[in-house]
Every structure is written in structure tokens, then in C-alpha cells.
N, C-alpha and C positions, 0 to 999 in steps of 0.2 A: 713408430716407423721413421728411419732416417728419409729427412728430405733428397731427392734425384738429385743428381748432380751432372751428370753429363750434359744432359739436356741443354743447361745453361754453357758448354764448352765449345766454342765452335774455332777459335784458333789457340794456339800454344800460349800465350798471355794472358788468356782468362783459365788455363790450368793453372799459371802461377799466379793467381793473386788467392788461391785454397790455401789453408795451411798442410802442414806435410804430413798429419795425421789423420787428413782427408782425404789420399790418396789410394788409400786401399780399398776403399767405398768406389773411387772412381774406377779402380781395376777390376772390380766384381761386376760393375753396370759395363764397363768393355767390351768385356768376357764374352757376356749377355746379349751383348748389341751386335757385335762378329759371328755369335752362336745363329740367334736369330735372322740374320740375314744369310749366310750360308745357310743354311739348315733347307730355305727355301730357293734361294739365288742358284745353288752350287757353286762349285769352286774351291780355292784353296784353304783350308781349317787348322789344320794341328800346327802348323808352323807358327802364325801368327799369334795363337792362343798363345803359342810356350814363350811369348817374350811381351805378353803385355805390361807387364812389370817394369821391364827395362826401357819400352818406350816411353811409358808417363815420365820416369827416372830421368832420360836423356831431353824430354823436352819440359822437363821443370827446370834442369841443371842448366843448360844451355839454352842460349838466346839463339834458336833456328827464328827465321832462315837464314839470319847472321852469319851466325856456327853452321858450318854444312856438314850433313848430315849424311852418308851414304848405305843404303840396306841393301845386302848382300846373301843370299839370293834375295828377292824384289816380292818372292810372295809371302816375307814375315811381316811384310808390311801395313796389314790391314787396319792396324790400331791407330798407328801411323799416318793413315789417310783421314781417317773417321779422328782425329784431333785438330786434322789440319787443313781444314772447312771442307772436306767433302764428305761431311756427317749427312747430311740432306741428300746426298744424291750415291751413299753409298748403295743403295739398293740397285744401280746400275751397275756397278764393277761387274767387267768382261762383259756386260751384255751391249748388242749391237750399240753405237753410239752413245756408250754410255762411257765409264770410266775404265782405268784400265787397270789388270788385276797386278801391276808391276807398278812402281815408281816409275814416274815419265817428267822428263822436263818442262816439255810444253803444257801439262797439268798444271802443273803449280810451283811456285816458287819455295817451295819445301820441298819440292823432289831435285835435290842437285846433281843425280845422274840418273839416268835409264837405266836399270840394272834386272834382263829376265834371264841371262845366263850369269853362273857360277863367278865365282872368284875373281872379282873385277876391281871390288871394291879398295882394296888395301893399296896399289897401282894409279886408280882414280883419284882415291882421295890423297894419298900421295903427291898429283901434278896439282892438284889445288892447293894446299899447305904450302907446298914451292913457289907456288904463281902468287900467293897470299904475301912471303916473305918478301919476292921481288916488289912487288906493291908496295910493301910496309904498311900493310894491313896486319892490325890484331885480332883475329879470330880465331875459332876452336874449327878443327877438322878428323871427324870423326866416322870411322869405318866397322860398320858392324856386320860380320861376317860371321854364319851361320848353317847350319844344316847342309855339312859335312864340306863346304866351301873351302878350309881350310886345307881339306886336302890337295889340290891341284896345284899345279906346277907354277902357276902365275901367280897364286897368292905367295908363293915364295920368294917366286922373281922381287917380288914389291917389297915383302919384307927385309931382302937383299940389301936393296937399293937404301930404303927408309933405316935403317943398321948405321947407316953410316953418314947420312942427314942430320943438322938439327930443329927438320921441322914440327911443329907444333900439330903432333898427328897423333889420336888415339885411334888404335885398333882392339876392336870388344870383339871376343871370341865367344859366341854365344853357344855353348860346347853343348848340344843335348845327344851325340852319340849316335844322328841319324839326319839322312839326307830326305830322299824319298826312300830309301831302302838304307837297313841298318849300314853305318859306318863300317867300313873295311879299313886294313894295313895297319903299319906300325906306326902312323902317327896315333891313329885311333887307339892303339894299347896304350902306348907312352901316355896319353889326355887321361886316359882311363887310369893309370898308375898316380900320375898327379892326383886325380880327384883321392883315391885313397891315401894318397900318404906314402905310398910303396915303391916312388919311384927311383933309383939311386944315383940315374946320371946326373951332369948337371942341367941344368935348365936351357932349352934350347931356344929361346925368348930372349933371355938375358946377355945367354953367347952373341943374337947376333944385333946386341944392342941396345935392346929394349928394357924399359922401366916398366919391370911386371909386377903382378899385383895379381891377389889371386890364389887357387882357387874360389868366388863366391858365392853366394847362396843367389840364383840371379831371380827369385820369387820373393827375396826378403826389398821390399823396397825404401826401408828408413837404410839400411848398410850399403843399397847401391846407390841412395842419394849421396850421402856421407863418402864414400867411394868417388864420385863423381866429382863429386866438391872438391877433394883432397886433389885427383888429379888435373883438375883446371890451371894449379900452378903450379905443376911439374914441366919443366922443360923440354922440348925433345921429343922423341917418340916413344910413345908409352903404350902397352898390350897389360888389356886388363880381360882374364879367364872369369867367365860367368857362366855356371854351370842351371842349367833350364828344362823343365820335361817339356818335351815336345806335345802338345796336347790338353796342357794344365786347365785346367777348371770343368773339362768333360771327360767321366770316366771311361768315356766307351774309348774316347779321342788316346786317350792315356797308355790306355790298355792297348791298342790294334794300330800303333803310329802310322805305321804303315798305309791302312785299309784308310784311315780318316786324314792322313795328307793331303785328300781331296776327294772327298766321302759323296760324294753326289749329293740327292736330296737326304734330308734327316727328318725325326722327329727333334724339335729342339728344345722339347722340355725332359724326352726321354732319353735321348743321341740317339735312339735305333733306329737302322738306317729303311729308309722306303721296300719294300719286296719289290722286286725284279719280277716284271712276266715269268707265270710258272711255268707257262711254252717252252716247251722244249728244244723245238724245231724254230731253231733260230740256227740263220749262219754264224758260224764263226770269226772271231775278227781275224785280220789280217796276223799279225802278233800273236795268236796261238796257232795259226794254220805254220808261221816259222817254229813255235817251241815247241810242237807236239813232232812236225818233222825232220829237225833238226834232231831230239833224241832218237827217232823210228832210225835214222841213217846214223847216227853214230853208233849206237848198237851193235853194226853191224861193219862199219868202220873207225878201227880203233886209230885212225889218223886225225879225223875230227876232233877241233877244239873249238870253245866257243869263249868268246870275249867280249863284256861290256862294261863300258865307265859308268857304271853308279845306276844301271838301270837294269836290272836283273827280273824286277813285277812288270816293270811296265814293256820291255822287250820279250816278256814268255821265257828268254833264256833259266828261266829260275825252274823252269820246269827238268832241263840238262843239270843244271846245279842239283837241284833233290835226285837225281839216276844218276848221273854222272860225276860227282863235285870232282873228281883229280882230275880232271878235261872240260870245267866251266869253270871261268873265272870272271869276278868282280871287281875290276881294278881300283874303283873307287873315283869322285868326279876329274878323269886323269883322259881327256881324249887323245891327244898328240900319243902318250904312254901305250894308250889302247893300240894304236894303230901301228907302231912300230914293234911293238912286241910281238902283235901279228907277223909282220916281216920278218922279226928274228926268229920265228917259228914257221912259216914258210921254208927260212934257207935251209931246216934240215927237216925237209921233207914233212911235216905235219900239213895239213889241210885246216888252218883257220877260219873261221866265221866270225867276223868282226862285228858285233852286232850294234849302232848307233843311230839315235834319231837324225835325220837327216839335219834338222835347223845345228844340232851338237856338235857333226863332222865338219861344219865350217870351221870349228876349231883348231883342228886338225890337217888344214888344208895341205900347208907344207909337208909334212910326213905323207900323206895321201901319194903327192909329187914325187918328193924326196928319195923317202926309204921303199915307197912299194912299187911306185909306176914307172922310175927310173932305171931302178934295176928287175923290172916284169917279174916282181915276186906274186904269186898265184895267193893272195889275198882276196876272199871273199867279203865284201861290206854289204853287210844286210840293211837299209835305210829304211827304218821303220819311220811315221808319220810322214809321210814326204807328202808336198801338195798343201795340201790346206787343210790349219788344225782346228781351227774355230776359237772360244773363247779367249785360247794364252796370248793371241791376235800375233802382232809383229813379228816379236822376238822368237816367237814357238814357230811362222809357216812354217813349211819344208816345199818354199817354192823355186830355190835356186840350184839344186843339188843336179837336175840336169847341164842346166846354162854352165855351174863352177866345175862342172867333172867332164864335160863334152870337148875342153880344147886338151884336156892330158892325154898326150902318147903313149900306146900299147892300151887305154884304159879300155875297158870293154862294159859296156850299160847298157842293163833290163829291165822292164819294166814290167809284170806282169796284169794282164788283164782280170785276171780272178784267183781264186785259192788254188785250184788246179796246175795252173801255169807258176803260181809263185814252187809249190811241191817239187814239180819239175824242173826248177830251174836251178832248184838247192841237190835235187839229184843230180841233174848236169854235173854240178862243179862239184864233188864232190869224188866225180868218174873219174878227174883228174884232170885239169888245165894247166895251161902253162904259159898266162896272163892275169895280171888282176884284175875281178867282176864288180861291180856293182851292179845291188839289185834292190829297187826303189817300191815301196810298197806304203797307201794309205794309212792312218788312223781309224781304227773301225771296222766293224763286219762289213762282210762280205755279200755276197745275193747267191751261194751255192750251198744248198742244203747236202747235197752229195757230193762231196769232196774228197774223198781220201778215194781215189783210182790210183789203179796201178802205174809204176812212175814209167814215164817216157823220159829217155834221153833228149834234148833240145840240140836244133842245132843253131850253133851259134852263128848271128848274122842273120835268121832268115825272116820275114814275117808272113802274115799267112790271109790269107781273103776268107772272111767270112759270109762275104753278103757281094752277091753283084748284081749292077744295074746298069744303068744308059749314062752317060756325057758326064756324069759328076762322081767323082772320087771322097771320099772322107777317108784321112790318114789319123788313125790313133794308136796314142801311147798309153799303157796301160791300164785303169782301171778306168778313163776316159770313155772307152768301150762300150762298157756298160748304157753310159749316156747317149753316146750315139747311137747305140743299138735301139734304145727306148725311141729318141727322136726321130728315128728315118721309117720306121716299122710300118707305115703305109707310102713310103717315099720311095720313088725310082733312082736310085742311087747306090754306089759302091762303098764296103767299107770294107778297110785292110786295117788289121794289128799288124802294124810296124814289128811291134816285141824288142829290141833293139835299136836305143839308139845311136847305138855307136859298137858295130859297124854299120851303117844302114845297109839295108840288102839291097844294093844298086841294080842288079839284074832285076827286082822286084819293082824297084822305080820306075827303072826304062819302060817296063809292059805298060805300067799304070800313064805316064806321061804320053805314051802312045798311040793310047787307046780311048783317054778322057778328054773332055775341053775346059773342065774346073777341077781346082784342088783345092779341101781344104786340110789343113795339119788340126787335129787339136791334142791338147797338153795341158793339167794341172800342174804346169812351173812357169818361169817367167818367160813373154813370147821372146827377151832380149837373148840371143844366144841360145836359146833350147831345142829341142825338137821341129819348130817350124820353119829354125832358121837355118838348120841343115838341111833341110828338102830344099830352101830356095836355091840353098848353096850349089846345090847339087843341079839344080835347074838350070842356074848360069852359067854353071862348069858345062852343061851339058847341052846349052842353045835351045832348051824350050820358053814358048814364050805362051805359053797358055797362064790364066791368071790362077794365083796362087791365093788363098784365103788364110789366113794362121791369126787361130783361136788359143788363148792362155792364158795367163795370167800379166798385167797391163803392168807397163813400168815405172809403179810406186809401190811403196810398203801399203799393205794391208792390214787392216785396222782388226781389231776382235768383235766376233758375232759368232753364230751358229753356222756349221758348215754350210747347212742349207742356204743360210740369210748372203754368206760370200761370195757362194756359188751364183748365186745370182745377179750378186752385183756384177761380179766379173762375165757374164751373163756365158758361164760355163754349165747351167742347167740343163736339165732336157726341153722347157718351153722354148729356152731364148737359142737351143742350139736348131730347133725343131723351126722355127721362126726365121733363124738363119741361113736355113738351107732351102727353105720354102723360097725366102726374097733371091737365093742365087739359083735357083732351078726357074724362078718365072723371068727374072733376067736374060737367060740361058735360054729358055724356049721362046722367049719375047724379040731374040735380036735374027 
């Protein structure tokens, strides 16, 4: 039985003092150590399996944290972490105060960029090789970009730029043909035609500049050391193609890329994944209450299109894609592209559904501006995860998408309280507008087992009182409801779904400010700018001076835990909002 070896690895220079036909023992114990930790952890799997190879390869070849090191997307990373001392505390990644499931700076000085969105890294590591040469620093700067990254608009931008540099930048194209959902478009053919041999144009790498190299086996690790070696003294900018399965060393992982991207719990000597409550009578998540009704209405209106950058599982739209495929499209990880193609598809009369995680369309903010809400093209944005996602922490919330969408003109924003309301508001716009919507909706089930009623038209602007009581008001924004509802249930007190926040329904204010001696707003987005800070707005514009309370989300980035564990902190729960409202009703009745 071969002696363990990782055991003994805790940073990158005790991998290189192994010889190089040791290192394939260390990528089978990898493997194994990533399996076994996700399997129970949860979290991100097939990506980081499909490049273990190449990380041992990149940090035996190169002196990190010297050589800076960039992963792109940030969840191939886990091999990555676990060589480079947070083997002992890997068992924490994504969980509350534990590590994070992204490369972070402030982690360690092997993580030289923060990277949990897409195609950043060819750009980044780019301004370092520049900032290295200004210096007259000799170091290696190396960007490894991944699972389908190469497709978006920015990784081009960088390769543009880098064309025509002579910094000392490699870019590894870890080519395995799938993102979270299999690769789209014609670069993906073109990658696909190179791996075969069949391609006949020229090389689109070399056109604009680059010392390529390539296609390679990126499992074989004596050819990608050999590989790496060679181009350490290659001048310039050099793109080396390494082709990877996403999933490598678990067959299930291999087989279902997709499903095992981020497989929840597993068995990890078996890969089969844990059974799911065989209850039935569960609500739905938010995400299938859009892709079950999104197909119900376009069925029946052949103007509906639906549109998402790279996320077709995870936004339900895939459910339009298998009924509908000439009226669902995957544009591939392209947000700005998503969202103006919508607009091009507005101006002659089509009814788009822009479908985007809400943390994604920051992306895209300009075109949002730009192409839709300047010229009031009737683009619907469906903002799936909006609020608070838990584990992917920072980079994944969706707690700004009120605050960064609440100062654009013509824009119109919904939020719905439940499955019900969200049904209804994709009918609304669907009857026909002639503004563009957004409409903001959680990660996750729902609390409506009876969901699918007959659709009501919305009107736009109004919100609606569910609950009334004496001197205190509670103002909420969509599935916030829920929690107030829980909270006030033996409390004397008013609650109003807003349901819009922009327009607010001002005639709806004035009663409320009239009638109450406290407000509070609450909102899972940030309080800077969002929903709480329009009702003050509105307050002042309108000389009430009764005290105003606005609950949300507090103005720093949020860290990765369990929705519930966030919820808390931010003390947006039912105890701490229930506790809340206790201390400003004895207040209130006290003075």
C-alpha cells in the first residue's frame, strides 16, 4: 500500500519537493479529499474535480504566491484551497464563518483576485502582468478560465487588449464544454471542432496574438507539467487549450455534469445522491412557479420569448426550452447580450422575459439603463435569487437589485409576496405594457401548497392591506410578508404589501401616514437606497413627521451561511422582527 501523501502537504513547496511521478498518487488522494468533504459539506463538486490535475501541475510549475495565480469561475477552486493551507479547515468552506467557496483575498495570499462571477480573470490578471512590468518585477501571471467563462464578452475584451501587450500572461482555457448548463454558441462549436481536428478556419488565439498551444490532454499530468515548463520562457502572452471532463474521478459526477455541479449531500464512496423527502406536498420553489408559468402563458401567447445567460436549470426557463425551444433561448454566460437582445426583440413587438439572477444583472446594468429604460422598451426581467442566497455568501446575495434599479426612469418594480402573486404578475405583463418591469423573487420554496389559481390581472402601482390594527403600520416588500405575517399574529398592528416599488402607491401612503403614529418598511435588499428609503422620501416630500423604522439589509457585504443563519444576523427573522415590533408598540403605548 502506497504511503499518503497529502497529509503531509499543507503549502505549495512541500508539493514541490515530491518527485513528478508522485503526483498522480497526490491527485487520486485530491480527488478523494474534495469527494469526501462535499459529499457531506454540500456545495460545489464537478468543476473542481475536472481540474485537479492542472492545479497540482500549476503549483508545482510555478512559484505561487510569487506567480499570481487567477481561477475563473472561483468554484474550480477547491483543490486549490486544500494545497494552499486551508486543508485543516476545509471542512468549513461556505459554511457560516467558515471559509469561502470562492477565492478571496483577504483569505490568503494565494488567492490573488476574488473571483465568484464569470470572466474576469483574463482582464485581472492582465492589470497585474502590466503593474508587474511597470515595477520590473519578474513574475509568471496566470489566468485560468473555465466552465464556459470564455464565452462572455469581457473575456474578450481582455484578450483584445492582452493581443497587443507584451506582458508576461498565460491564459489556460480549461475547455470541458460546460458551465453550469451545457456550453452554447459558436465559440463552443469552433472549441469543439479544434478538439477534433476538424476545424478549417484559422486559429482565433493566434489571430489575436497569442502563443497557443494546444489542444491538451489536461488529465495527463507529466505533458501538462512539461507543457508548463516550456511556456515559462515564452515571451508575451501565451493561451494554452486544456481540454478536462468536468466531474473526473466520480462516475455519477461525469455522467449528470449538470445535476453534480452542485449535487447537495452524497454518498461518497457510492456518489448517489441522498433521497429527497418523498412528500409530496411541498411548496414549490420560486424558479419553477416562473418556468411552469411562463410555458402555461406562452402557449397561449405566441409573442413570448424567453431569455437566459447560462442558466436555463437553474432559472426553470429549461422547462420553455424542452416545449418551446424556437422561443427559449440560452445565450450562453453573455448578460449585457441577454438583455439588449431583449430590447431588440421588444422594438418589433415580441413580449420578452429576460430571465437573470439578480447578483448577474449587475452586469448588465448599463444596457438595463441604456438599451431598455431609455428608450421604455417593455422588457420583462425576471430576478430570480434576489435577497439573500446563503452559502455562495458575497458575490451570489441579490441584495442590491432594488437600491441599483429604484433610481432608473420609466423602470417599474415588483416584488411578489408569494407563488400567487409572482403567477400574476408574469400574466399582468404579458396582457401587454408599455414600460419595462422588473420582477424580483427569492431562492427557494415557497409556503403555498395551492398555487396554481386562476390568473388575475395586477394593477400596476397599487398595494393591498392584509391585516389591520391600531397606531402601527408594517410596510412590506415581497416575500418579506411572509415573516411579518408570522411575527405580528398575536400583535395589534397593520400590515400592507406595498407589491411595488416603484411606483409606490402614494394615494396608499397618504391613508397609512394618516392614520398610523409608527412605520416600519421592511425589505430583504440593502436599507441604502431600497424600499425603506422611498417611503422616507416620500415622507419628507410630504411633511409627515411621525417616526419611520426601515428594516433590511445593513450597509456591508454579507458574508456566506445558511439563509436562515443570515436571516438572523441581519435580524430580518420572525423572532428578531417579532421582538421589534414588541419594543416599538411598548414604546408607543409607554409614551
Amino acid at each position: 500500500m502506497q504511503k499518503p501523501l497529502l497529509k503531509h502537504i499543507n503549502l505549495p513547496e512541500d508539493l514541490r519537493q515530491l518527485k513528478a511521478e508522485d503526483l498522480s498518487q497526490v491527485a487520486k488522494e485530491l480527488r478523494e479529499f474534495i469527494i469526501n468533504v462535499v459529499a457531506t459539506k454540500e456545495g460545489h463538486l464537478g468543476a473542481s474535480l475536472g481540474v485537479v490535475e492542472l492545479t497540482i501541475a500549476l503549483h508545482y510549475v510555478f512559484n505561487t504566491p510569487e506567480d499570481l495565480l487567477v481561477w475563473d469561475v472561483g468554484h474550480q477552486a477547491h483543490g486549490h484551497k486544500i494545497l494552499t493551507g486551508r486543508k485543516a479547515i476545509f471542512d468549513t468552506n461556505r459554511q457560516l464563518n467558515g471559509i469561502s467557496g470562492f477565492p478571496k483575498r483577504s483569505e490568503s495570499e494565494y488567492d490573488a483576485y476574488g473571483v465568484g462571477h464569470s470572466s474576469t480573470s483574463i482582464s485581472a490578471t492582465l492589470g497585474m502582468a502590466i503593474a508587474s512590468q511597470l515595477k520590473g518585477e519578474n513574475r509568471h501571471h496566470i489566468a485560468v478560465i473555465g466552465d464556459a467563462s470564455i464565452a462572455s464578452g469581457m473575456a474578450f475584451e481582455g484578450l483584445n487588449h492582452a493581443g497587443v501587450t507584451d506582458a508576461n500572461l498565460l491564459v489556460i482555457l480549461n475547455d470541458n464544454a460546460i458551465g453550469i448548463d451545457p456550453s452554447v454558441g459558436a465559440l463552443k462549436q469552433y472549441l469543439t471542432n479544434v478538439k477534433k481536428g476538424t476545424e478549417k478556419q484559422d486559429n482565433i488565439f493566434e489571430a489575436l496574438n497569442f502563443e497557443y498551444s494546444g489542444p491538451i490532454d489536461g488529465h495527463d499530468l507529466p505533458l501538462l507539467i512539461s507543457e508548463l515548463e516550456r511556456l515559462k520562457s515564452v515571451k508575451g502572452p501565451k493561451f494554452l487549450h486544456v481540454i478536462t471532463t468536468k466531474g473526473r474521478g466520480l462516475k455519477q459526477a461525469e455522467e449528470d455534469q449538470v445535476k453534480y455541479h452542485a449535487p447537495g449531500k452524497f454518498n461518497a464512496k457510492t456518489g448517489e445522491l441522498h433521497p429527497k423527502s418523498s412528500n409530496n406536498q411541498q411548496p414549490p420553489k420560486y424558479q419553477d412557479v416562473f418556468g411552469e408559468t411562463i410555458v402555461e402563458l406562452a402557449l397561449k401567447n405566441e409573442k413570448i420569448i424567453g431569455i437566459t445567460p447560462a442558466m436555463p436549470t437553474g432559472s426553470s426557463l429549461k422547462y420553455m426550452m424542452d416545449k418551446i425551444p424556437e422561443r427559449a433561448f440560452d445565450v450562453g454566460i453573455a448578460e449585457q447580450h441577454a438583455v439588449t437582445l431583449a430590447a431588440g426583440m421588444a422594438t418589433q413587438g415580441m413580449i420578452p422575459f429576460c430571465n437573470i439572477y439578480s447578483t448577474f444583472l449587475q452586469r448588465a446594468y448599463d444596457q438595463v439603463i441604456h438599451d431598455v429604460a431609455l428608450q421604455k422598451l417593455p422588457v420583462i426581467f425576471c430576478l430570480d435569487r434576489a435577497g439573500l442566497v446563503g452559502e455562495d455568501g458575497a458575490t451570489h446575495h441579490g441584495v442590491f437589485d432594488l437600491a441599483y434599479l429604484n433610481c432608473i426612469p420609466n423602470l417599474v418594480i415588483f416584488a411578489p409576496r408569494d407563488a400567487i402573486a409572482l403567477r400574476n404578475i408574469l400574466y399582468t405583463a404579458q396582457l401587454g405594457i408599455d414600460f419595462p418591469l422588473a420582477i424580483r423573487y427569492p431562492r427557494g420554496q415557497g409556503h403555498l401548497l395551492d398555487w396554481k389559481k386562476p390568473f388575475k390581472a395586477l394593477e400596476v402601482g397599487k398595494g393591498i392591506c392584509l391585516k389591520k390594527g391600531n397606531k402601527l403600520a408594517v410596510l412590506s416588500i415581497g416575500t418579506m410578508a411572509k415573516v411579518v405575517e408570522d411575527a405580528t399574529v398575536s400583535q395589534d398592528v397593520s400590515h400592507y404589501d406595498m407589491q411595488f416599488i416603484k411606483p409606490l402607491d402614494e394615494d396608499l401612503l397618504h391613508e397609512i401616514f394618516k392614520h398610523y403614529e409608527l412605520i416600519v418598511t421592511i425589505e430583504d435588499g440593502t436599507i441604502v437606497g431600497g424600499f425603506g428609503s422611498s417611503v422616507l422620501a416620500f415622507a419628507n416630500t410630504n411633511g409627515y413627521k411621525q417616526p419611520i423604522t426601515v428594516l433590511g439589509i445593513e450597509d456591508k457585504f454579507v458574508e456566506h451561511g445558511s439563509v436562515t443563519q443570515l436571516h438572523k444576523i441581519q435580524e430580518l427573522d420572525e423572532e428578531s422582527v417579532k421582538k421589534k415590533i414588541s419594543d416599538l408598540l411598548f414604546l408607543l403605548n409607554d409614551s
